[in-house]
C-alpha positions in Angstrom: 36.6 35.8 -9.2 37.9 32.3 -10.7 37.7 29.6 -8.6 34.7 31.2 -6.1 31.8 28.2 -6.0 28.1 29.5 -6.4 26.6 28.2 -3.6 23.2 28.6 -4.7 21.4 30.5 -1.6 19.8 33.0 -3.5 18.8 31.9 -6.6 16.1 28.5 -7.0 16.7 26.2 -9.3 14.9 23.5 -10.9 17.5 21.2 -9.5 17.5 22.4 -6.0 13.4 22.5 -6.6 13.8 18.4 -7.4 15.8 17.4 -4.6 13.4 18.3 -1.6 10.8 16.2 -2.9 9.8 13.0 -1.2 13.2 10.4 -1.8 13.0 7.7 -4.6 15.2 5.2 -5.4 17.2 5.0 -8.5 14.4 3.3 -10.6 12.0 6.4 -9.2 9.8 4.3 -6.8 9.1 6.1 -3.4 10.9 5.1 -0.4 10.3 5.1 3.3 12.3 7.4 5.0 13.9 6.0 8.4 14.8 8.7 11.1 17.6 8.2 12.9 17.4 8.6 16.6 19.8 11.5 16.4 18.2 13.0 13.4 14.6 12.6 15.8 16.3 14.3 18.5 17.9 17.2 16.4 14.2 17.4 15.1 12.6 17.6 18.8 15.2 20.0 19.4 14.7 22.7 16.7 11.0 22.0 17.2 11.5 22.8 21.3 13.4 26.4 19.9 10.6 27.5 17.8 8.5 27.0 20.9 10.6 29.3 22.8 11.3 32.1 20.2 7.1 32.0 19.9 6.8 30.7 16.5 4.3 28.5 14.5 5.4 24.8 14.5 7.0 23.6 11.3 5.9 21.0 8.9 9.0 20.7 7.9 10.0 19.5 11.5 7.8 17.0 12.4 8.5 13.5 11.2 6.4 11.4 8.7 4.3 8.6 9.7 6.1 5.3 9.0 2.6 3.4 8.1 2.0 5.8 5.2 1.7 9.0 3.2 1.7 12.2 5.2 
């Protein structure tokens, strides 16, 4: 149909492979990522709900040290 928008949820891509990597700034270099305190609380929160439903903790839901490489 013209006009529909792929949104991309079922097929990877190398694009959507490059953008969960760890953030750069625009000259490449690595950058410290700073959490929010809503964005630690959503965190805490979806962390709390795997709990509950009985599944394994998430890496992807646990914050990265701010001293250093995780």
């Amino acid at each position: 149909m013209p006009g529909t928008r792929e949104l991309g949820l079922f097929h990877a891509s190398a694009q959507s492979a490059k953008v969960r990597g760890q953030p750069r700034d625009a000259r490449g270099r690595f950058v410290r990522v700073r959490y929010t305190a809503q964005r630690l609380k959503v965190l805490e929160t979806a962390r709390q709900m795997r709990e509950d439903m009985g599944l394994p903790p998430s890496e992807w839901l646990t914050p990265r040290p701010a001293g250093g490489a995780a």
